[in-house]
C-alpha positions as CSV (number, residue, x, y, z in Angstrom):
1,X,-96.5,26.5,51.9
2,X,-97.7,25.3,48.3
3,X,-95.1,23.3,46.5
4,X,-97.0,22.2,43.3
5,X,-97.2,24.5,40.3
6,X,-100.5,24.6,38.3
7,X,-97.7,25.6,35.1
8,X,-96.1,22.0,35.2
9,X,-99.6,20.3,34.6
10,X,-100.0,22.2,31.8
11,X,-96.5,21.9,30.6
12,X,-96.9,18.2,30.7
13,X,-99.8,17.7,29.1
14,X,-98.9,20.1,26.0
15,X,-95.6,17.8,25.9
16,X,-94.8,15.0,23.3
17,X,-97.0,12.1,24.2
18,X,-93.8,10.0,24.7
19,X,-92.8,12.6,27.2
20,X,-95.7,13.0,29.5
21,X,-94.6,9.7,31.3
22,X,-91.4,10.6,31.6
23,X,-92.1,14.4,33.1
24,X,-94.6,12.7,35.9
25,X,-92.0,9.8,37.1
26,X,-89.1,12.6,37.3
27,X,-92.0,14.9,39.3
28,X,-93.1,11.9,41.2
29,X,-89.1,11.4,42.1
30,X,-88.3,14.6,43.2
31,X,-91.6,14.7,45.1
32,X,-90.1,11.6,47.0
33,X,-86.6,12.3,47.1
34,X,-87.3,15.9,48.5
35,X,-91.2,16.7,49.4
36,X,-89.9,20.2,50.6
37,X,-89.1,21.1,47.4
38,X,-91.2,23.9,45.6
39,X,-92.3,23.9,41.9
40,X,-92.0,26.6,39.8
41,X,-91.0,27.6,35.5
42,X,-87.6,29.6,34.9
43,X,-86.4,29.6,31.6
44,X,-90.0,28.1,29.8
45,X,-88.7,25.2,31.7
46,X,-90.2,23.1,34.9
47,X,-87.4,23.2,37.8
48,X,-87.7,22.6,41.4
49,X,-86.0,25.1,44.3
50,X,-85.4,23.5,47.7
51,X,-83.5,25.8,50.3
52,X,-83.7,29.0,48.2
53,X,-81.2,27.1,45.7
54,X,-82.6,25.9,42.5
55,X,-82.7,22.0,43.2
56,X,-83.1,20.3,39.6
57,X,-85.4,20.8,36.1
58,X,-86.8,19.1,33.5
59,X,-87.8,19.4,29.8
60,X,-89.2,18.1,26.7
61,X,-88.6,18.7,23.3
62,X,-89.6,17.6,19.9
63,X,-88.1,14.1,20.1
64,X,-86.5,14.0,23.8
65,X,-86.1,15.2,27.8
66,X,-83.8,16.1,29.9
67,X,-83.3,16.3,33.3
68,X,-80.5,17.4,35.7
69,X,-79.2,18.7,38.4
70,X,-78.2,22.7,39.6
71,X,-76.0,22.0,42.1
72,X,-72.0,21.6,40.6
73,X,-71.5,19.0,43.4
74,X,-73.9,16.8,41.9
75,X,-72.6,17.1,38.5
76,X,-69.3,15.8,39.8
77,X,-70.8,12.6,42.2
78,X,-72.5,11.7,39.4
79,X,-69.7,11.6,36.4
80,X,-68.0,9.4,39.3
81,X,-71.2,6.8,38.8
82,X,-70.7,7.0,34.8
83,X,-73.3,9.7,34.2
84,X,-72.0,12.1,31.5
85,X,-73.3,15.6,31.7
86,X,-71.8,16.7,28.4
87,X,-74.3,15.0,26.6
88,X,-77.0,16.6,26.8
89,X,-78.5,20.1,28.7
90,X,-79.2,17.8,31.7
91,X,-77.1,14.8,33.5
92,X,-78.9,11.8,32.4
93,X,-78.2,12.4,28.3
94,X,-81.0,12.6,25.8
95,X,-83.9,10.6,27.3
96,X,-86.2,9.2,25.1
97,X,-88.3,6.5,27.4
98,X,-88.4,5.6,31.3
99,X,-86.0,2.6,30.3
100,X,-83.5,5.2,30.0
101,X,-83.1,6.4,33.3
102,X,-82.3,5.3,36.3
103,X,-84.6,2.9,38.5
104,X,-86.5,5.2,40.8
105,X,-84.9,4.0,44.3
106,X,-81.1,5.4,42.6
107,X,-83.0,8.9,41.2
108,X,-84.6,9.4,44.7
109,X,-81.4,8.7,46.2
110,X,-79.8,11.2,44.0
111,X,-82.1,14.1,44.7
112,X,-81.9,13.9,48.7
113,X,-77.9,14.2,48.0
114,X,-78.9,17.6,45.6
115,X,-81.4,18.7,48.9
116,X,-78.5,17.7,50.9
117,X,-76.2,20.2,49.1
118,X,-78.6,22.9,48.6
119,X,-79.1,22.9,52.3
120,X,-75.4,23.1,52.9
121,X,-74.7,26.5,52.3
122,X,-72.2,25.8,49.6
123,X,-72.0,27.4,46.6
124,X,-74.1,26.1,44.0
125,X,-71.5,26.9,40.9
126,X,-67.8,27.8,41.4
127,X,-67.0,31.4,39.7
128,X,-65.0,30.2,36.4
129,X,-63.3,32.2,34.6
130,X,-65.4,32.8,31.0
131,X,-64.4,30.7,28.4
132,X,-64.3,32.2,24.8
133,X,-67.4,30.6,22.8
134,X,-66.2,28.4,19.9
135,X,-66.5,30.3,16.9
136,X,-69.7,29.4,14.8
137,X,-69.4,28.1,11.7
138,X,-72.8,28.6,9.2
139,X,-73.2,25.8,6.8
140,X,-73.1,27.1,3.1
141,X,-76.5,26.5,2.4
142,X,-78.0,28.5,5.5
143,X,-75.1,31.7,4.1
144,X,-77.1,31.4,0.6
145,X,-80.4,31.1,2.0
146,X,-80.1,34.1,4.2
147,X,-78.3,36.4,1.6
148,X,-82.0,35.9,-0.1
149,X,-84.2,36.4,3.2
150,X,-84.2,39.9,4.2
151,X,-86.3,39.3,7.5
152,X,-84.7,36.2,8.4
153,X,-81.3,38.0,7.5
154,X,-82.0,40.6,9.9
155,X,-83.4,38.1,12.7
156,X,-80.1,35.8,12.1
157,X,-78.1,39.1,13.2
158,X,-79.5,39.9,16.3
159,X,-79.6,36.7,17.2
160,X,-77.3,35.6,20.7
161,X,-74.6,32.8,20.0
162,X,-76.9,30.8,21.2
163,X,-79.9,30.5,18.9
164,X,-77.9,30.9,16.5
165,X,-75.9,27.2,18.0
166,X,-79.5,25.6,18.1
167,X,-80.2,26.4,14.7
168,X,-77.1,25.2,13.5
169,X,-76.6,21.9,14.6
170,X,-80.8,21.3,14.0
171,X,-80.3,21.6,10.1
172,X,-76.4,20.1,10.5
173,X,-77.9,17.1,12.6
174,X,-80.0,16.0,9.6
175,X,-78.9,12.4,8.0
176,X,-80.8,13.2,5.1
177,X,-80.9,15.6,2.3
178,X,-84.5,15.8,2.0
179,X,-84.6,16.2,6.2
180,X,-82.1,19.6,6.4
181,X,-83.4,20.7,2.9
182,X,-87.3,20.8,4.8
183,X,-85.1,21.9,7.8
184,X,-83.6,24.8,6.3
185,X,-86.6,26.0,5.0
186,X,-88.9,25.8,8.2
187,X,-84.9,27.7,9.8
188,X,-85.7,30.9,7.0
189,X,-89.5,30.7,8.0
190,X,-89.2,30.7,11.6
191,X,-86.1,33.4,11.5
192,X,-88.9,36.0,9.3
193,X,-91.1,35.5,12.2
194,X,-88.1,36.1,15.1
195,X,-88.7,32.8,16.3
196,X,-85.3,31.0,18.2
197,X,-85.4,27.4,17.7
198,X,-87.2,26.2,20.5
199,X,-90.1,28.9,20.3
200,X,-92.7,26.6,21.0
201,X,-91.6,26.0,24.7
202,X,-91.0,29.6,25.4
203,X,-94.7,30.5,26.5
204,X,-95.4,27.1,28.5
């Protein structure tokens, strides 16, 4: 059975150039920690399946990774090591070098504990009961802007809670006025075009 994915090459090497060396060493780990483990893309993004369970998956954005786990169990063994999975779409935060992860002998241990579970028959996530979404709130300047952006206007409204969350906090994250100002205006420009945020890793 082939486990390697010709997809996650090419993800990888249309990645950040600080990210390519990150997205190998978490490959090479998950190779190591589970060689059974098959490669394959769901969501635009790089994951790994192992038992018919989705086992973990990666990404890389403009200015970080991620990586985490699928498996609930794993999410609660590793808060207990001091790993917060709130931080970030994955378990290990925003990573931004190697430095910030784990040494490779802890990662490999922690992906034969997420083969482990996968090949336990346990249920990967509990059924919760649905939380109601925090209610969004649009900054002033994105209200205006799209008042005067018909497309974008019409984009913004069909948009899911999500892309519209992404969009958000990228021109609300900015520490300058010059940064959400240019932010802002690339948010009208990609919304004309029906673009989410992260458009550029949809098609990798």
């Amino acid at each position: 059975m082939k486990t390697t994915d010709p997809r996650i090459d090419a993800y990888i090497g249309k990645s950040a150039e600080f990210a390519q060396p990150i997205l190998r060493h978490l490959r090479k780990v998950v190779r190591a920690g589970c060689p059974a483990a098959e490669e394959t893309m769901k969501w635009s993004m790089p994951s790994f399946v192992h038992a018919g369970k989705i086992l973990a998956g990666m990404a890389a954005f403009k200015a970080h990774c991620t990586f985490g786990f699928w498996h609930q169990g794993m999410h609660a063994a590793l808060e207990k090591e001091g790993f917060d999975s709130e931080r970030a779409m994955g378990n290990f935060g925003r990573i931004t070098s190697l430095e910030e992860l784990p040494d490779e002998k802890t990662l490999v241990r922690f992906v034969r504990a997420a083969a482990a579970l996968s090949e336990s028959g346990e249920r990967a996530r509990p059924v919760r009961p649905k939380r109601k979404k925090a209610e969004l709130k649009v900054p002033a300047d994105l209200v205006a802007a799209l008042t005067k952006n018909r497309a974008a206007a019409k984009t913004w409204g069909g948009f899911s809670y999500s892309h519209r969350k992404e969009y958000i906090e990228w021109i609300t994250e900015a520490k300058r006025d010059e940064t959400r100002a240019k932010r802002l205006a690339t948010t009208l420009e990609w919304l004309a075009e029906r673009k989410p945020r992260n458009w550029k890793y949809m098609n990798c």
